[in-house]
C-alpha positions as CSV (number, residue, x, y, z in Angstrom):
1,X,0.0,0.0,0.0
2,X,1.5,3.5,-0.7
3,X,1.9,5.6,2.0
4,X,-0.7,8.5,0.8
5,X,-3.5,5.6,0.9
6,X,-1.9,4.1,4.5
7,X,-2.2,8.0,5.6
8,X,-5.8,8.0,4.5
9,X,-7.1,4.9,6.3
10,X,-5.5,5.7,9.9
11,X,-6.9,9.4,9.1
12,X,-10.2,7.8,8.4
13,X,-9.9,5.7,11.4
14,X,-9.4,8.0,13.3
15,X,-12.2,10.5,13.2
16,X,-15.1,7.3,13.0
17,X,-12.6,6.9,16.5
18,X,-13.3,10.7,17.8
19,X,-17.3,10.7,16.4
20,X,-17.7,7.4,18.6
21,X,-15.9,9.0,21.5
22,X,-18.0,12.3,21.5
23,X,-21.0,9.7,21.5
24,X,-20.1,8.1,24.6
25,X,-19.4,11.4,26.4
26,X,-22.8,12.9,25.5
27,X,-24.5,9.9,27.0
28,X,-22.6,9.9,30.0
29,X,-23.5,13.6,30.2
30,X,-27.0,13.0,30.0
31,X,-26.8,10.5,32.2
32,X,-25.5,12.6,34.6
33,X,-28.0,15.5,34.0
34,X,-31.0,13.1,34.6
């Protein structure tokens, strides 16, 4: 695999990584609020 593509993929990985993240932290907020 090229490196531009190998860039790509871990880059890609790692915002679906961050989005998930921010998910869990908004439900332990609410969970917390209720």
């Amino acid at each position: 695999m090229p490196p531009k593509l190998v860039m790509q993929t871990l880059n890609q990985l790692w915002l679906q990584l961050q989005k998930s993240n921010v998910q869990v932290a908004i439900g332990r907020y609410r969970d917390e609020q209720s």
